[in-house]
C-alpha positions, -999 to +999 in steps of 0.1 A: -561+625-503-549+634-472-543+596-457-521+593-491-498+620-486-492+610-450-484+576-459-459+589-484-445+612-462-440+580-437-424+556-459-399+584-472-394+588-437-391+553-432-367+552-464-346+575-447-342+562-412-334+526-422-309+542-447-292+555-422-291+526-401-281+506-424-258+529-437-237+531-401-238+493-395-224+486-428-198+510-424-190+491-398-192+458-413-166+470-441-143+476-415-148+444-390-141+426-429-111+450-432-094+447-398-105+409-402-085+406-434-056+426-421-051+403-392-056+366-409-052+373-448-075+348-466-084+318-442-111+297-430-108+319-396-114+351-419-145+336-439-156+326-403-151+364-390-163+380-420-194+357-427-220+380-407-203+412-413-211+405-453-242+382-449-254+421-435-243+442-464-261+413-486-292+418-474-289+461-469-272+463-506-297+443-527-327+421-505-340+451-483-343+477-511-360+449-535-386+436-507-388+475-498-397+485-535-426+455-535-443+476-508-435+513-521-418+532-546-410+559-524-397+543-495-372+520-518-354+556-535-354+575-500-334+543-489-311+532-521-303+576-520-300+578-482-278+546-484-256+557-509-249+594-499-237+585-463-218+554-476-198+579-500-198+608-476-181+583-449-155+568-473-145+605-483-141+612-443-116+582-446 
């Protein structure tokens, strides 16, 4: 009993910190890809620039909450709602 709610309380923990990871570096990604398009409109340069910037917000957006959800529940929503608030809560700052 105990061993479970420790382990729950871990992977929301663990939700949350790789939310907000995730969250900050793709904040950052938008706006590499922003400054990136900005700079050289649409070109081969751009897709070159702004290849790893979205090949990152690919995998936070939709593979790391899917692989997450295969191991817990828990973890998965802490994420996906940790991801989404600062994501919103930075593009109001904007």
């Amino acid at each position: 009993m105990l061993d479970e709610v420790a382990s729950q309380i871990l992977y929301g923990l663990s939700g949350f910190l790789f939310g907000v990871f995730s969250c900050r570096y793709g904040t950052i990604s938008t706006n590499k890809m922003k400054a990136a398009w900005a700079e050289k409109g649409f070109s081969s340069s751009f897709l070159l620039t702004a290849l790893p910037s979205f090949i990152f917000l690919v995998i936070a957006v939709f593979l790391f909450p899917i692989w997450m959800s295969t191991r817990t529940e828990l973890g998965a929503f802490v994420y996906l709602a940790t991801f989404i608030y600062y994501t919103a809560r930075n593009r109001r700052k904007k």
